[in-house]
N, C-alpha and C positions, 0 to 999 in steps of 0.2 A: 515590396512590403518592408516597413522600415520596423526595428529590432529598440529595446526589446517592445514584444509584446505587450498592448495595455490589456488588464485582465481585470479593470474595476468596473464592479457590478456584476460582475461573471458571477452565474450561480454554483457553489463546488460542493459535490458531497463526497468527503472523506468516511472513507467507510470503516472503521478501528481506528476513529479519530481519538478515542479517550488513551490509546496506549504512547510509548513513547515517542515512534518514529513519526505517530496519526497527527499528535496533540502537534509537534514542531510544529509539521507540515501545515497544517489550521492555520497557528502562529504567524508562520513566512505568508502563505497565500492573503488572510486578513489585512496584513501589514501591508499588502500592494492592492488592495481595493473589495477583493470578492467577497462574495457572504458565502458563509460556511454553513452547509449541515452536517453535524459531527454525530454518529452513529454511537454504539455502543451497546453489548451483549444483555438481556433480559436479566432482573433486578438491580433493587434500590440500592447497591454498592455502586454497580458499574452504572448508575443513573446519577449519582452523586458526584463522582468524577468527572462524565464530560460537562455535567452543567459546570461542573467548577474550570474545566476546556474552556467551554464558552464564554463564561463570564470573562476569564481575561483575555478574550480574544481583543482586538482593534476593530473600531468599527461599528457598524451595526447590521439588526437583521439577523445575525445569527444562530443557530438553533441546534436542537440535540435530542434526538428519535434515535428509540430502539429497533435494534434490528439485527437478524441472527443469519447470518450469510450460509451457515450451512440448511436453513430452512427454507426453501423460496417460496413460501407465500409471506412469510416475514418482508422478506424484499419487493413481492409487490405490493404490499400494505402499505411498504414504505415509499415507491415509485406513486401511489395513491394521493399520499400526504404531501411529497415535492411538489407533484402536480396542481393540488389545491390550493398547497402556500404559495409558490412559487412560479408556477404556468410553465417552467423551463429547469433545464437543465444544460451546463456546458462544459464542467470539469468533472471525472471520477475518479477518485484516488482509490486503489483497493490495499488497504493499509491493515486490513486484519489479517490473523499467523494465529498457528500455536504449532507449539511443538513441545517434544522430550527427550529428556537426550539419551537414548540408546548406543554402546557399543557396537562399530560397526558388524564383531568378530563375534556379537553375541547373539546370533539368527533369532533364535526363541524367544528371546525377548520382545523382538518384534513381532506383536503378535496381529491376527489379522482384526481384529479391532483399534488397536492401535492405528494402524495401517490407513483404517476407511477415516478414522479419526483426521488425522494428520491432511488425508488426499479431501476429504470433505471439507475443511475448513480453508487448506492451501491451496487449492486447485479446482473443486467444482466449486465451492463459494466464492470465487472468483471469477468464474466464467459465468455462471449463474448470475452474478451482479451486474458484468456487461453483459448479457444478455438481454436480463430485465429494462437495464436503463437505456438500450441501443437506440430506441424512437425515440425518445427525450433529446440523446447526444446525436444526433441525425438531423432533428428541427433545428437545434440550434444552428446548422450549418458550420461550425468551427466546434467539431466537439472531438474532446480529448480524454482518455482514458490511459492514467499510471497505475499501472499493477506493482507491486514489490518484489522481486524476484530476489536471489543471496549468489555469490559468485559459486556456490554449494553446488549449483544447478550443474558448472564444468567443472569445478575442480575435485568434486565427487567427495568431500570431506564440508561434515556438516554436523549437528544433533543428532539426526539418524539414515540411515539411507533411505529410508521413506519419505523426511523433508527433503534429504538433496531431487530424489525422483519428482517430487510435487513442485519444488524452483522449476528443476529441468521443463518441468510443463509448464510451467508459466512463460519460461523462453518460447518454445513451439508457439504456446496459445500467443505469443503477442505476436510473433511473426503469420498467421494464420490472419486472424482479426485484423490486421493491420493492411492486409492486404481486400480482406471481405467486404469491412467496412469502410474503406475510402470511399471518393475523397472527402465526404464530408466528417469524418470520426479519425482522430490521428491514434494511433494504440502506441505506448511506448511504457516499457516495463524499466525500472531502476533496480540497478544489485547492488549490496551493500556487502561489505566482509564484517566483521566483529564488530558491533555496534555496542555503545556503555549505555543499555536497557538492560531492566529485568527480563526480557522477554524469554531467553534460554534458561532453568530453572537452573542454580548451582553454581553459575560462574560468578564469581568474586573478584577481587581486585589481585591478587595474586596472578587467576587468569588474563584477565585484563592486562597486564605488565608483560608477562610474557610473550603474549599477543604485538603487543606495542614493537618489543623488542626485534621481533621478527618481521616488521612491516616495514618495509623499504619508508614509508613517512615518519615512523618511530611511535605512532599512538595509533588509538580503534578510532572508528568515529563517533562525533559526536550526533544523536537525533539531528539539529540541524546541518551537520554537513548533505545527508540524507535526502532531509525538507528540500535544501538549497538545489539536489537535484532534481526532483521533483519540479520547484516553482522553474528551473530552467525549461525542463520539458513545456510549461505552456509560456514561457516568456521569450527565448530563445532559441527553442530549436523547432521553431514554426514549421520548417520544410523536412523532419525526420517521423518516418512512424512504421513500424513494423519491428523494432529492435531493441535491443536492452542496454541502457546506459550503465557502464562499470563505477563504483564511486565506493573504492576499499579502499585507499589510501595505496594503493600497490601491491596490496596485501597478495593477491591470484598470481603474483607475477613469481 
């Protein structure tokens, strides 16, 4: 098999494509040929955004459907609509997250709604997504699924220890999956350390810097360093799947 990878025409659905790391990821993939469906949570705010994802994507064909990953019949609604538009499916980015950031030292805080919050959006709407889309990414015979995982998962420091537990399961679940779903479905999960999104509520540029400072490469990253892993996972590393690609800048080490 000769590298990298062609992926044009590939059909991709990023799933939390309107947020920062989704929207790159769109970006890079588009750029190299595929059509994008770019996801994004229930109302006209977060419906505004990805259209405006979309619009400046490269390319054509690509599109922007609602869809609530902690809900799965949202996701088969959505597996409904690929199907019609599309007849296929061959990449799944699972790029939706939330979190808040909780002291680790302040138990109470985390309370068990929080809890199912955090593990429902980072962990069962994400198995739940490959689950729904497994016959889609099975047909295609080269189907590939990125999950996001954070280096949180091992180095146990994170927004809460709720999100580092929910990464940590995104590691198992890809090493599981990856092994399930061969050989037609590759599972490979990307960690990121400090990324320059809004995504963690509260961190600033202040945070940011001192982050940098501490990071063996001297900065966080950027959304596209992220992407770039990502589009490697289906350009490059054709023959890897059941594992989590590291992509902190050094930051874990």
């Amino acid at each position: 098999m000769s590298y990298p990878r062609d992926i044009k025409n590939k059909v991709v659905l990023v799933i939390g494509g309107a947020g920062g790391i989704g929207a790159a990821t769109s970006q890079l993939l588009a750029a190299a040929g595929a059509r994008l469906i770019v996801t994004h949570m229930p109302g006209a705010q977060f419906a505004a955004v990805a259209r405006g994802v979309v619009a400046g994507l490269p390319g054509e064909g690509h599109t922007a459907f609602e869809a609530d990953v902690s809900h799965t019949p949202s996701l088969i609604n959505l597996r409904d609509r690929i199907s019609e538009q599309h007849g296929r499916l061959d990449i799944l980015v699972n790029a939706a997250g939330f979190t808040r950031p909780i002291p680790h030292a302040d138990l109470d805080a985390l309370s068990d709604d929080l809890i199912d919050q955090i593990f429902s959006v980072n962990w069962r709407g994400q198995f739940a997504a490959i689950r729904t889309f497994a016959p889609l990414l099975t047909a295609s015979g080269d189907g590939l699924v990125v999950s996001i995982s954070s280096i949180a998962a091992s180095t146990g420091v994170g927004s809460s220890i709720a999100y580092c537990a929910a990464k940590a399961g995104i590691d198992i679940m890809t090493k599981c999956l990856g092994r399930v779903l061969a050989p037609h479905v590759r599972v490979l999960a990307v960690a990121p350390g400090v990324v320059d999104t809004t995504f963690v509520p509260g961190r600033d540029a202040h945070f940011n810097d001192k982050v940098s400072n501490t990071t063996p490469l001297k900065r966080i990253a950027e959304p596209d360093d992220i992407a770039a892993g990502i589009l490697a996972c289906a350009t490059h590393l054709g023959f890897s799947t059941g594992t989590t690609i590291v992509v902190d800048g050094g930051r874990a080490l």
